[in-house]
N, C-alpha and C positions, 0 to 999 in steps of 0.2 A: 504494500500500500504506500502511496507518494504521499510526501507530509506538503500540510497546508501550503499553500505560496498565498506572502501575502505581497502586498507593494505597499509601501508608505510615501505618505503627502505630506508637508508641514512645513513653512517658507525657514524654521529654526531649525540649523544643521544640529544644535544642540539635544533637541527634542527627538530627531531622527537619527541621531548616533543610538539614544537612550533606549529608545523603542528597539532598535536594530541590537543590541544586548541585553533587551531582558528577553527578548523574541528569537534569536537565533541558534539558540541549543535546542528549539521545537518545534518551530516553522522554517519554511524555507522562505529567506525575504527577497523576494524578486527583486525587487528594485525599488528607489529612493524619489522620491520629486519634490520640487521644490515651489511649483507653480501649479494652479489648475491647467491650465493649455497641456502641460508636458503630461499633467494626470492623464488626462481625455488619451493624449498619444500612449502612453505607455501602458494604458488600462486596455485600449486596445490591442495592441502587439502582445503583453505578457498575458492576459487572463488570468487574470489572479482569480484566487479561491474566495478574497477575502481584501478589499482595503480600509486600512485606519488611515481618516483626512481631515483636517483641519478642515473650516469652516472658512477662517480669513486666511484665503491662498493669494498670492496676486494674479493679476491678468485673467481670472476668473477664478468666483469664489468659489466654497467648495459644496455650497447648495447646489448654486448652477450648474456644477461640475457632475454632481451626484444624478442631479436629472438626466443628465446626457450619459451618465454611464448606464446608468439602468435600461436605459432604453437599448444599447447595442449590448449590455454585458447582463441580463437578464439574472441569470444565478449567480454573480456575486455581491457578495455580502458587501454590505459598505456602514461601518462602525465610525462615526463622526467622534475623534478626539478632539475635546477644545476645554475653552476658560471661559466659554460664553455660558452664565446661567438661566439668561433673560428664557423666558420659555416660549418666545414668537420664535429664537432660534430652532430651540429642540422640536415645536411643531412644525418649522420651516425644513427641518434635515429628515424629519420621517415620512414627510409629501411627499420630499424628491425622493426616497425610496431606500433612505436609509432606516440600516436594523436596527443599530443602537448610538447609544447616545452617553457618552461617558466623560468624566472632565478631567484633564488636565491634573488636575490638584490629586488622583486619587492615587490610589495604593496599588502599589505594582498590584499587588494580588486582586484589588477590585476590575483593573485591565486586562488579566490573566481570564477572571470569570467573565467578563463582559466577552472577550474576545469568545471562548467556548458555549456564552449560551447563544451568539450568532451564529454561530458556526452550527450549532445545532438545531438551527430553523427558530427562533426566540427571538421575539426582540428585547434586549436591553437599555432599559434607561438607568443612570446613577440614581443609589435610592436616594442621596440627598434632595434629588430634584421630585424623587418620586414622595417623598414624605412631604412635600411642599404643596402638593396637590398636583403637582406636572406630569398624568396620567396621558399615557399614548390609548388610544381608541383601539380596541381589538381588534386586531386585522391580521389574515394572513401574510408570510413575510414571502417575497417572494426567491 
């Protein structure tokens, strides 16, 4: 069995070193971007199983970005990491077709779980946001 491929988005090389070390003794990390345009590109070419993206990408954000991927990349998973709490985001990043929804701030291990209940067809919101009232509408993930 081939382990996950993920590809990572996030305009801070610091954030994508980080992810790329606590993620790469158990996924396979395709590849890095640093912009939504090169997402769109490389989401295309690698098919990932799975991306973690930023929200604020440049040259397109990683809403917009999330909408166009779903439409050509259908089965993957797309796990919105950011610092945005506001929840027009989080309803903004599960429109365009993302699974879950996870912040920045959390605990390797809450990125760890977020990452596997995606991957297993779930969607994921941080419970901070979920204890907040910032409740995603039952939907199937696709």
């Amino acid at each position: 069995m081939r382990p996950t491929r993920i590809l990572l988005a996030d305009d801070h090389p610091l954030i994508v070193e980080g992810f790329r070390n606590l993620l790469e003794s158990q996924y396979e990390i395709v590849g890095a971007v640093t912009d939504g345009k090169a997402l769109l590109e490389q989401a295309a070419n690698l098919k990932p199983d799975l991306i973690l993206l930023d929200i604020t990408l440049p040259q397109l954000n990683g809403i917009d970005a999330a909408r166009r991927i779903r439409n050509i990349l259908p089965q993957t998973k797309l796990l919105f990491v950011t610092m945005h709490v506001n929840p027009a985001y989080l309803n903004e990043g599960l429109n365009a077709g993302g699974t879950g929804y996870v912040l920045k701030s959390s605990a390797r291990e809450e990125i760890l779980e977020a990452i596997e209940t995606v991957l297993l067809g779930q969607v994921y919101i941080t419970p901070s946001l979920v204890a907040k009232g910032f409740k995603a509408a039952s939907r199937p993930v696709q």
